[in-house]
Structures are given as structure tokens and as C-alpha cells.
C-alpha positions in Angstrom: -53.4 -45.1 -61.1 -52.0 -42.4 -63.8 -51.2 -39.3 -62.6 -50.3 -36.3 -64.7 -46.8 -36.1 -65.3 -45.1 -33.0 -63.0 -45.0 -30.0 -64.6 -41.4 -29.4 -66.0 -39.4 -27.2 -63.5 -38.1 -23.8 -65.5 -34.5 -24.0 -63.5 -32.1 -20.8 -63.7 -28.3 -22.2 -65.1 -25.6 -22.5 -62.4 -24.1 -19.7 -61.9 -20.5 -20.9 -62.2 -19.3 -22.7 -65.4 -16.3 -24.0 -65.8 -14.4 -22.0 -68.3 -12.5 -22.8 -71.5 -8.8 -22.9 -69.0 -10.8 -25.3 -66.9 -11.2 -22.8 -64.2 -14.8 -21.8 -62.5 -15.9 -18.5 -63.3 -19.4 -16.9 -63.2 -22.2 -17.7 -66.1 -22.1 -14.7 -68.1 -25.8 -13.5 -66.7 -24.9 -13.9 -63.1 -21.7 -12.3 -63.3 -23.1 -9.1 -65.4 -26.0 -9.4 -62.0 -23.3 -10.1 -59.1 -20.6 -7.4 -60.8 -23.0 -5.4 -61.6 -24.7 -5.2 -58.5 -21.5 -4.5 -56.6 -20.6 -1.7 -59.4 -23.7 0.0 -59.2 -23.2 0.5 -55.3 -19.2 1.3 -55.7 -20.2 3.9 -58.0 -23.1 5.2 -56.7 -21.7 5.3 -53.0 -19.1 7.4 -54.4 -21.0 9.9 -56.2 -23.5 10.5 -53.2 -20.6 10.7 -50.7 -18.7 12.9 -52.9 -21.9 15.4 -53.0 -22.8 15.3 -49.5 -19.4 16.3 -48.9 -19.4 18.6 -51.1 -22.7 20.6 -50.3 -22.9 19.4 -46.2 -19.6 18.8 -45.3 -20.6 15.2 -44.4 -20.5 11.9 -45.4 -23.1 8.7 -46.2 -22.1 7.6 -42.7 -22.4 11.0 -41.4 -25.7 11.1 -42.6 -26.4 8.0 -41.0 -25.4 8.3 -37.9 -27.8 12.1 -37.5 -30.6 10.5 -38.9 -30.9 7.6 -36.9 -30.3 10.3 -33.7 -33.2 12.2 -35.0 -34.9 8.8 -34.8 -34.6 8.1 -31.4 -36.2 8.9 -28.2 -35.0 11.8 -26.9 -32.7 12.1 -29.8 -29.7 10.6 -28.3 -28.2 6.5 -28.7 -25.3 4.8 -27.2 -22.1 5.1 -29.3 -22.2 0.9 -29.3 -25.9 1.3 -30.0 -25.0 3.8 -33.2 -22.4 0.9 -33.9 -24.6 -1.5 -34.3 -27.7 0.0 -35.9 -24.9 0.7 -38.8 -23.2 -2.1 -39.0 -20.0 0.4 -38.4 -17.4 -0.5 -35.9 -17.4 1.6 -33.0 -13.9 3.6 -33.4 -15.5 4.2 -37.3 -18.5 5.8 -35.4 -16.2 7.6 -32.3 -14.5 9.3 -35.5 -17.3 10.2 -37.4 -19.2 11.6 -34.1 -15.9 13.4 -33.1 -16.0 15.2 -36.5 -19.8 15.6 -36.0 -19.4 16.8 -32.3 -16.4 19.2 -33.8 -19.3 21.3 -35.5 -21.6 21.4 -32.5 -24.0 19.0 -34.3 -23.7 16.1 -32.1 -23.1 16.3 -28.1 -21.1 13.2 -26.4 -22.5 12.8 -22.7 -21.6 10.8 -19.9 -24.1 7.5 -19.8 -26.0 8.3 -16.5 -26.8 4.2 -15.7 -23.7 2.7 -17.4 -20.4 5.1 -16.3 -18.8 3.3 -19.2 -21.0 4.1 -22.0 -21.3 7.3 -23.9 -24.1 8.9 -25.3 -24.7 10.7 -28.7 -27.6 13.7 -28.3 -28.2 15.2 -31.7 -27.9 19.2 -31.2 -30.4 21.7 -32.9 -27.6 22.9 -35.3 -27.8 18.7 -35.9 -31.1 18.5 -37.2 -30.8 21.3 -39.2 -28.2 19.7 -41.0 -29.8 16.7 -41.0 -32.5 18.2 -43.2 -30.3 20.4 -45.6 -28.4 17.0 -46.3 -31.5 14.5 -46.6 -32.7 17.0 -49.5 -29.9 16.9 -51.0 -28.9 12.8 -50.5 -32.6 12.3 -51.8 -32.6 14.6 -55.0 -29.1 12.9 -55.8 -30.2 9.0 -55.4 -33.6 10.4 -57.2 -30.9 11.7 -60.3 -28.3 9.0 -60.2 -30.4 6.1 -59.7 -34.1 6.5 -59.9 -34.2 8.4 -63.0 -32.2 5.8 -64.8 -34.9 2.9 -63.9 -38.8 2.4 -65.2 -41.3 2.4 -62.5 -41.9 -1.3 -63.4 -37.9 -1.9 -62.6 -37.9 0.1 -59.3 -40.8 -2.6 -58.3 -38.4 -5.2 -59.7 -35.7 -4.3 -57.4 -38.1 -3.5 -54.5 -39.3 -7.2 -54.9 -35.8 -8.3 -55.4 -34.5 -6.6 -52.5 -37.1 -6.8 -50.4 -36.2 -10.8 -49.8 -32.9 -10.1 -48.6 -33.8 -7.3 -46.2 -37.4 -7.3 -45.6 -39.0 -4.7 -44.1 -35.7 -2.4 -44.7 -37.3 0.6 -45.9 -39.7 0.6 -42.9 -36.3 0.6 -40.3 -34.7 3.4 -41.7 -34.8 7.0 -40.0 -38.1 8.5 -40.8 -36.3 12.0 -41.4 -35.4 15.1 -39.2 -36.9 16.0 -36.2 -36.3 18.8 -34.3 -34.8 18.2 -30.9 -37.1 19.4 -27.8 
């Protein structure tokens, strides 16, 4: 029985080649995508830190840490729980919510079923800021980033993206809320 010979596979190169010292180093088109990638966030961390900072008095973590507040029941989270919905370490967080709690934006309150643990309660004065510095963080990704990409690249990198944290988008903070 004959059977239609397998379509040839369309394979990507390697992305390491060995180079002309004999050493591995990346194929050319993976390292300007690897590189690149890791450039793109370096700089545009930078610049939307550097702005919030600027205008808000607050930083991408800072930003974070009230939005996923505004988030939550009740407006409040664990510190560990903070922690680990940022992938921060818990003394990074304590510092950040100490500077936070410094401008009456965040409270720190006792835990009332685990005397351990301490709570964060986002303030009124906290959502306020919350929404003064989402405008801002949003018109500055929308200039720095979005601007710079076709809308058939922005589905490109959604796609792209979207395999190595799916569903992402849909787990962030939804925005400020008001606490009751």
C-alpha cells in the first residue's frame, strides 16, 4: 500500500550555532528576539517607572501592589498574599507598603484569625491615587509601546504572549474602586 509521502516539516533553525571561535552563541534571529525582548522590557520598565515617579510619586510595583488592593474583597490582602500575587518577595512588598502607608494610602492592620499575619487595606486617599496613576501608566505604555506597533503586530504579540501566560490579561486588577 503507497501512501503519500509526509508533508515536509517547515522547522525553525536552532537557536544556538556554534560560532566562528567554536563557542555557542545565539542564531542571529533568535538572539535579535531573546535580546530584544529583554531590552524592550529593560527600557520600557524604566521609562514607565521613571514617569510614575515622576507625576505620582510611585513606582510599577507601587502601582501594583494598589491595584491589586482595589481588586480585592473588601480592599485589603495579606502582606504574603500581596507577595505572592507579585511575584515580589515579602520585605520588597513591607517596603513598598511602608512607603505607601507613609502617605496614608495604604493601612497595615493586625490579621484578626492569624495574630501573625498583617493586612494591607487600601485607604480612600489610595484609590484616588490609584486612578491618577493608572491614567497616566496607561497613556505612557499606549505612547512608548503601543503606538510603535501595527494593530496586526499587537495581535502578534497577544498570540505570542498569550501561550506563555494565558489568560494574563484577564488576572490583572480591573482598575480603581473606591473603598466602602
Amino acid at each position: 500500500m503507497d501512501s503519500a509521502p509526509a508533508p515536509a516539516a517547515t522547522t525553525a533553525p536552532a537557536c544556538q550555532v556554534t560560532g566562528a571561535d567554536g563557542c555557542a552563541q545565539w542564531h542571529p534571529i533568535y538572539g535579535d528576539a531573546w535580546v530584544g525582548l529583554l531590552q524592550t522590557h529593560r527600557q520600557l520598565t524604566r521609562e514607565l517607572d521613571a514617569q510614575l515617579e515622576a507625576e505620582h510619586g510611585l513606582s510599577l510595583s507601587g502601582l501594583e501592589l494598589l491595584a491589586r488592593l482595589a481588586s480585592a474583597p473588601a480592599h485589603w490582602l495579606r502582606l504574603s498574599a500581596l507577595a505572592s500575587q507579585t511575584g515580589l518577595s515579602l520585605s520588597r512588598v513591607s517596603r513598598i507598603v511602608d512607603a505607601l502607608e507613609s502617605r496614608s494610602v495604604i493601612e497595615r492592620r493586625p490579621c484578626p484569625s492569624d495574630a501573625r499575619a498583617i493586612n494591607a487595606h487600601l485607604t480612600t486617599a489610595g484609590a484616588e491615587l490609584l486612578g491618577a496613576a493608572e491614567q497616566t501608566h496607561r497613556a505612557a505604555v499606549q505612547q512608548s509601546f503601543f503606538d510603535r506597533l501595527s494593530a496586526t503586530e499587537v495581535e502578534t504579540l497577544a498570540a505570542v504572549f498569550g501561550r506563555f501566560a494565558p489568560g494574563a490579561a484577564a488576572a490583572c486588577p480591573k482598575g480603581p474602586v473606591l473603598p466602602r
